[in-house]
N, C-alpha and C positions, 0 to 999 in steps of 0.2 A: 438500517436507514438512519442519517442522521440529517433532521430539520428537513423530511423530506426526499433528500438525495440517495440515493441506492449507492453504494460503496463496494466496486468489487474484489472481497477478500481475498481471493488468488494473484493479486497483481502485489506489487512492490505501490507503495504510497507515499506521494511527497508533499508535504506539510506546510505551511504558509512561509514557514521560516526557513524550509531546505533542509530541515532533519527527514529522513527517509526511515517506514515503519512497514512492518509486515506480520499479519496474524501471524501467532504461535498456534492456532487451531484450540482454542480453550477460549469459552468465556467465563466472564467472573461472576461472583455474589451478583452484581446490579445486573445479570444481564448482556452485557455490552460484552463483544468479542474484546481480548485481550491481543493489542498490539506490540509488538518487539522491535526497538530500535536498530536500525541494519545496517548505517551509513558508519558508523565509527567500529572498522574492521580490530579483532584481536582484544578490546574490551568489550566488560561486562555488558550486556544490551541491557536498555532501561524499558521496563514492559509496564504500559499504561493502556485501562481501558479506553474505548475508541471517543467515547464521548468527549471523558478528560481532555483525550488528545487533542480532538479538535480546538476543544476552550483552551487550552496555553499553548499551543502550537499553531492555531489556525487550523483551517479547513483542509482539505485534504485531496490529490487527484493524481490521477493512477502515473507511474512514472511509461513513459515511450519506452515501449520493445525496439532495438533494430529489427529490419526483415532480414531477416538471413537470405542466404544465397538460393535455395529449395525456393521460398516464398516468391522472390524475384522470378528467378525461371520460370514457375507456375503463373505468374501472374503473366509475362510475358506471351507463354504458349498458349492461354485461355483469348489473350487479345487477337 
């Protein structure tokens, strides 16, 4: 949780400024889940604790899944 907010670590996370982060499943010395930089494909990822992240990048919210095609059906045939 940060200031509060619950953060769900299994999603893809996008950041105040539109950098996109996603737990490596390790937290660090303080504590804080360790976040990995995911939007700039083929370079090095920059991996910052979550707290950090928030304070130089802004706050943070889970990025949209599409529905796939299964989900749609399903949602359909339950209607």
């Amino acid at each position: 949780m940060i200031d509060g907010t619950r953060i769900n670590l299994g999603r893809v996370q996008q950041a105040a400024d539109g950098t996109r982060w996603l737990w490596d499943c390790e937290i660090g010395e303080s504590g804080q889940p360790m976040m990995a930089r995911v939007d700039e494909p083929g370079q090095p990822g920059e991996v910052l604790p979550l707290d950090y992240l928030t304070r130089w990048h802004g706050p943070v919210t889970p990025v949209r899944e599409p529905v796939t095609a299964a989900q749609y059906r399903s949602a359909i045939a339950a209607a």
